[in-house]
C-alpha positions, 0 to 999 in steps of 0.5 A: 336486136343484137348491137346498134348498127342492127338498131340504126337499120330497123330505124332507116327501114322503118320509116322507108315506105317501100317496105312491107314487112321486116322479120328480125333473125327470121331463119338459120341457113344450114349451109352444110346441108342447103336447108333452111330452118326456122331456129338456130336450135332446129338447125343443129338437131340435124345430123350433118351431112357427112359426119357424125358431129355437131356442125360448126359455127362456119356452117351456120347462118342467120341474117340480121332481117328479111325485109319485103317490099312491093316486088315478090323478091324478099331481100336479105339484110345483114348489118356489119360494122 
């Protein structure tokens, strides 16, 4: 966990019945290239999609928790304060 508001979430979800399973920073989103991988680490070892350089921070993405409840749609979650 990387700051509080992280903290105070995983502490709401934990104890909300609904909720099955929570995965911290569960996957990088290369917006880039519309592909999902596992670690930040594998997400930059792709070659961009256009050019021949490492893909900047704006490319990249890793939400804060995936969160699944009874219904098969998994939910996102990305705490800001």
């Amino acid at each position: 966990m990387e700051s509080m508001n992280e903290a105070t979430i995983l502490l709401a979800l934990d104890v909300d019945p609904r909720i099955r399973t929570i995965a911290a920073q569960p996957f990088t989103l290369r917006m880039d290239l519309e592909k999902l991988f596992a670690t930040r680490t594998e997400a930059f070892q792709h070659a961009p999609r256009a050019r021949d350089e490492e893909p900047s921070f704006e490319v990249i993405y890793t939400p804060d928790f995936l969160v699944t409840l009874a219904s098969p749609t998994p939910l996102v979650i990305e705490a800001k304060s």
